[in-house]
Wavefront OBJ file of the C-alpha trace (Angstrom):
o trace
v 18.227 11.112 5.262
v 14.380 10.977 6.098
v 13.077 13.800 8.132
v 10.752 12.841 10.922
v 7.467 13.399 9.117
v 8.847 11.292 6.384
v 10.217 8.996 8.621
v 7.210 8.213 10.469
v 4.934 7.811 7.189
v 7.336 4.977 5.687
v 6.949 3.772 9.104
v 3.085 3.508 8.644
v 3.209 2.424 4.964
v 5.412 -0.736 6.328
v 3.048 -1.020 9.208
v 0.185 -1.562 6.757
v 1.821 -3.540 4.566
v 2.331 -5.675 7.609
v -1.396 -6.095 8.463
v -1.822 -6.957 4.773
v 0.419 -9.696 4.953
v -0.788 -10.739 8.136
v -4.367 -10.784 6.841
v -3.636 -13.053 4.230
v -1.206 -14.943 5.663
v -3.916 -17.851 5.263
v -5.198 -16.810 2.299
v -3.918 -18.227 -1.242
v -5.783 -16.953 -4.183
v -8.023 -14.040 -4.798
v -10.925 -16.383 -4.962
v -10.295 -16.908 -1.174
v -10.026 -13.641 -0.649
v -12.977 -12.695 -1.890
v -15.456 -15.293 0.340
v -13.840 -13.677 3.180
v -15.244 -10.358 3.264
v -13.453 -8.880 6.480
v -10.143 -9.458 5.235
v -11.013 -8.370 1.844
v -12.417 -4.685 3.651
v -9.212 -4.913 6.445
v -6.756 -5.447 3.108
v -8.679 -2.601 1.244
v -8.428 0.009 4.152
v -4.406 -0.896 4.176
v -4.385 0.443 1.045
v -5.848 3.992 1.851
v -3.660 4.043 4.372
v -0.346 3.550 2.174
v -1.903 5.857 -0.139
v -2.093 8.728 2.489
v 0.821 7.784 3.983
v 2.897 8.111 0.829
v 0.770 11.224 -0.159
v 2.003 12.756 3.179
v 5.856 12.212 2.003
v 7.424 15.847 1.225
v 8.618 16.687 -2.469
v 12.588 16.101 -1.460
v 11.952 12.515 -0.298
v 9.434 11.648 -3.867
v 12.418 13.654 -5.697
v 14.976 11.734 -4.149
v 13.322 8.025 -4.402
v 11.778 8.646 -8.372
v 11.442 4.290 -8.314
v 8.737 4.795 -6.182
v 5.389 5.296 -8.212
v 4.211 8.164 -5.665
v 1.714 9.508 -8.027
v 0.336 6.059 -8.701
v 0.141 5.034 -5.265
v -2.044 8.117 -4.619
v -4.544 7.566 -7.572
v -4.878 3.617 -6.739
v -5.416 5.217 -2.747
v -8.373 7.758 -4.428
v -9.653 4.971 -7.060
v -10.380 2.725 -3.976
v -11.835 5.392 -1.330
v -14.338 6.735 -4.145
v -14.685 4.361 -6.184
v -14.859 1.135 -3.927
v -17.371 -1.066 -5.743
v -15.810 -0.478 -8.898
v -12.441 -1.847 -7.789
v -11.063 -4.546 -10.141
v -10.822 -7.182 -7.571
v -7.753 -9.061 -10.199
v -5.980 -5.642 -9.940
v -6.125 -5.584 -5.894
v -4.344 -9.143 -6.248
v -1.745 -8.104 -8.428
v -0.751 -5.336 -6.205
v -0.651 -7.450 -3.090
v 1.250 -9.884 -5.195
v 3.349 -7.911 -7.276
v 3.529 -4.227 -6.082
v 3.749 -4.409 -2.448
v 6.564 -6.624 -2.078
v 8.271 -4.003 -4.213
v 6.931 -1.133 -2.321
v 8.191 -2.625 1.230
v 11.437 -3.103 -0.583
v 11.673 0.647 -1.461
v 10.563 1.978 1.636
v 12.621 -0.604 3.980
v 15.819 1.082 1.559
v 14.571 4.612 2.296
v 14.438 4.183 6.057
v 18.725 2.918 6.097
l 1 2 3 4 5 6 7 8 9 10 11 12 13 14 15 16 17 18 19 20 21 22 23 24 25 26 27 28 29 30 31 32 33 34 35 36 37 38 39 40 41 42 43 44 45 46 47 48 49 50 51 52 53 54 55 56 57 58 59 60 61 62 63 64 65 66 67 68 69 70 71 72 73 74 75 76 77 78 79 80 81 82 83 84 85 86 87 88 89 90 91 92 93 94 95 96 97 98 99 100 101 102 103 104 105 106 107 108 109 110 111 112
């Protein structure tokens, strides 16, 4: 059982993995993604927010839910806030594809 704290940031990691989705929801390929700038920047900032978010989680709930790359998520969360023009643009689009469909399937588990 989440605490409330906990609770509330898997609440916010699945509210920015919603405005991720919704951001691309017209968007098929990194190449579009890329000519549009402000959804590029909005899908960017959802992923410092995850990366807080999940940073924010206590130790029981990262010991408890060890699928969950916590450590990873923070470092990709640091590599983009610092390090923003150096982001591998193919990586970004494998996490969208790949890695946040997995993440919202973790959390959404967590919060039953």
């Amino acid at each position: 059982m989440l605490n409330e704290d906990d609770r509330a940031n898997a609440e916010e990691v699945l509210y920015a993995i919603a405005h991720i989705e919704e951001y691309l929801k017209n968007i098929s390929s990194l190449e579009n993604l890329l000519n549009n700038s402000m959804a590029y920047d909005a899908v960017m900032m959802n992923f410092i927010v995850i990366g807080e978010a999940c940073k924010r989680m206590s130790a029981e709930t990262k010991n408890a839910n060890p699928q969950i790359d916590w450590k990873g998520i923070n470092s990709y969360r640091n590599f983009i806030a610092h390090e923003y023009f150096g982001v591998d643009e193919n990586i970004v689009w494998a996490a969208i594809k790949i890695e946040l469909p997995k993440l919202k399937k973790e959390i959404v588990s967590i919060l039953k």
